[in-house]
N, C-alpha and C positions, 0 to 999 in steps of 0.2 A: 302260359295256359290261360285260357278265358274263363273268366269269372261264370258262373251258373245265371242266369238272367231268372229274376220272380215274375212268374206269370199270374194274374188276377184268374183265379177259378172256382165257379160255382159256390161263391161266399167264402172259400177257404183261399192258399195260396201252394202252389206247387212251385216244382222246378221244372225250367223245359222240358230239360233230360229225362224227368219222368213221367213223359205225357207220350202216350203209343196208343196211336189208332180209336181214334176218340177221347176219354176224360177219364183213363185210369191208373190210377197211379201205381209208379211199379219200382219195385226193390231195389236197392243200389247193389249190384251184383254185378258176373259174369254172366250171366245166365244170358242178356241179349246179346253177348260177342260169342255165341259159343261156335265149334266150327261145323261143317257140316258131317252127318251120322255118317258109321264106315259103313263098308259092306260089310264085315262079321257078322252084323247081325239080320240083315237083308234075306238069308239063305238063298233060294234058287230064282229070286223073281226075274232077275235082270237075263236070266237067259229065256223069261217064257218072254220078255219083251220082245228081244230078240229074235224069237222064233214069228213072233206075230208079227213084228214088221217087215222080213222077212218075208211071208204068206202072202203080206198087202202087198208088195212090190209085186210079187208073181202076178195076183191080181190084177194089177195093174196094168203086168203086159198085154195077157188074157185081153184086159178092156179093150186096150188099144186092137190087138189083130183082130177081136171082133168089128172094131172098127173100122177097119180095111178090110172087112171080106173073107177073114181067114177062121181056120177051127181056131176059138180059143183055149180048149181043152188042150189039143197039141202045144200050143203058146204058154200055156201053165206049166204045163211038165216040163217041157222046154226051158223055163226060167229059173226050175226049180232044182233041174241038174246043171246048168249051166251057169246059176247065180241071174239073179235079177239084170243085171249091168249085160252082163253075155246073153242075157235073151232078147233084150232091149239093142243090144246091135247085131244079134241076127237075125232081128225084125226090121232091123233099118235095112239091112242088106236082104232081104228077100221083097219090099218095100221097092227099091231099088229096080232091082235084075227082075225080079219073079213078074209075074200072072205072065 
């Protein structure tokens, strides 16, 4: 195990080990290995994330077949029952075949 090294600070002296993000000295504990929070106590955020990302992707198609010429209203709902992924390749294929 390696010995702690004394660091010269601000007139006093510390240990490496308790020098975090600038000049403050900090408790010899578990407290900085701790692991990360569960979801127990989270309650419902990660599904509105979910949903919002979700929403952006649709969006996204939308952008795109305005980009090409197309309704992007259609391309919205479209992405939105058919998953992001499935709307984006039946804009490749109408991209494709179509006008």
């Amino acid at each position: 195990m390696l010995r702690a090294q004394r660091v010269a600070f601000g007139g006093g002296v510390l240990r490496r080990n308790q020098l975090l993000a600038g000049c403050f000295p900090l408790p010899r504990s578990n407290a900085l290995r701790s692991r990360a929070p569960s979801r127990k106590g989270r309650g419902k955020d990660w599904r509105a994330m979910y949903v919002f990302f979700y929403f952006l992707a649709a969006m996204g198609i939308a952008y795109w077949a305005k980009l090409d010429g197309r309704n992007p209203l259609v391309w919205f709902v479209a992405s939105i029952a058919l998953t992001p992924i499935g709307g984006s390749v039946a804009l490749m294929i109408a991209d494709h075949y179509g006008r």
